[in-house]
C-alpha positions, 0 to 999 in steps of 0.5 A, spaced: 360 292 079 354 290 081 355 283 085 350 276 084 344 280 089 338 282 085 333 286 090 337 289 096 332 291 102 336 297 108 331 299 113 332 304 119 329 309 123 332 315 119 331 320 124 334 326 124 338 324 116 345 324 117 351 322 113 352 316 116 344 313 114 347 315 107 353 312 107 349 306 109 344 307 104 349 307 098 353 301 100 346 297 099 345 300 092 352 298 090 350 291 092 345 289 087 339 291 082 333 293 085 334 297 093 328 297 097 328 302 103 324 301 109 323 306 114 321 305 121 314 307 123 314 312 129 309 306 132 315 301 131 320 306 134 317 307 140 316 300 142 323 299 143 326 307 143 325 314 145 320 317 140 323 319 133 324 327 132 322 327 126 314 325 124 315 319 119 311 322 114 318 327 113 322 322 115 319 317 108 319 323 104 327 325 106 328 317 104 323 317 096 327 324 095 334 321 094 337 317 088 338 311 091 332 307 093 328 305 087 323 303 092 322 306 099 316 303 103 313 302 111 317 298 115 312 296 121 315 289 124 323 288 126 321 281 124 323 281 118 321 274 116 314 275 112 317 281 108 323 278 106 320 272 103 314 277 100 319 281 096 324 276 094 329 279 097 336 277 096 340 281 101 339 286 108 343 291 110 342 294 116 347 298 121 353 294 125 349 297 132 344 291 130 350 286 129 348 279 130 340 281 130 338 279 124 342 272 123 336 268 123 336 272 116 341 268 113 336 261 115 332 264 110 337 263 105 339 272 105 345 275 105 346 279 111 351 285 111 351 290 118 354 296 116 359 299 120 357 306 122 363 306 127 363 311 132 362 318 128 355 321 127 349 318 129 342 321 130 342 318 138 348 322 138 346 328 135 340 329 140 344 328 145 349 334 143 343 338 141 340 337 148 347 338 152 348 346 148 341 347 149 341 347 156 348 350 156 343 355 153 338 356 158 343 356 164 346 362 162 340 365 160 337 363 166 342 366 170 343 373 167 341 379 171 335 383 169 338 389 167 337 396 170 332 400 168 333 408 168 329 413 169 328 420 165 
C-alpha cells in the first residue's frame, strides 16, 4: 500500500553493493510512486571520505540495473535543497549514519526517513575486513621460508 508520497528520492555512494544498500533502496520504493536514486560522484566521496573502491560509472550501473529505482541519476552536492525542489520530490530516505543531516529537509516541506542500517554490513566495514585478511595474508606469505633447493 502505497502511502500519500509521490516522487521518493534515496541517494548514496553504493561502494561496494551489499544488502543493507538494498534493503534501503526497497524500503524508499515502498514509499511512494516514482523512486529517483542518486549516487554520489567519486569527486562528491572524496570531498568528504576515502575514496570509492568501485569507479562510479559501475557503481550507477549496479543502481539502473536493479528493479526498483524507476530513475537513477548523479548526485554531485550533499546539499540537496536545489534537487529536491527541482524534481518535486515528496519524500528522502537516506542511511540512519546521517541521522539529523538532512533535517533542513523537512523546512522545505519533505518528509525525511533515515533508514536504520544497524550494526551489520556496511561497505566501510567491508573494506575494512577485506584490509585486515589481506594482511593477514601477506604476513604469512612474507614470513614463509624459501624452500630448499635439491640438486641432481
Amino acid at each position: 500500500m502505497m502511502s500519500e508520497e509521490k516522487i521518493i528520492y534515496t541517494s548514496g555512494t553504493f561502494d561496494m553493493f551489499h544488502s543493507n544498500h538494498l534493503k534501503m533502496i526497497k524500503y524508499a520504493r515502498g514509499l511512494g510512486k516514482t523512486l529517483i536514486v542518486g549516487v554520489s560522484t567519486d569527486e562528491l566521496v572524496c570531498s568528504y571520505k576515502k575514496a570509492p573502491i568501485i569507479p562510479f560509472e559501475e557503481r550507477l550501473a549496479i543502481l539502473e540495473s536493479l528493479k526498483y529505482p524507476d530513475v537513477v541519476i548523479p548526485q554531485r552536492s550533499l546539499d540537496h535543497t536545489e534537487l529536491v525542489k527541482n524534481l518535486n520530490i515528496d519524500a528522502f530516505v537516506v542511511g540512519d549514519d546521517w541521522v539529523g543531516k538532512y533535517d533542513y529537509l523537512r523546512d522545505l516541506g519533505i518528509k525525511v526517513f533515515y533508514f536504520p542500517y544497524g550494526d551489520g554490513v556496511s561497505s566501510s566495514k567491508l573494506k575494512e575486513d577485506i584490509f585486515h585478511k589481506y594482511k593477514e595474508l601477506k604476513d604469512v606469505s612474507d614470513k614463509h621460508a624459501n624452500p630448499e633447493i635439491k640438486k641432481k
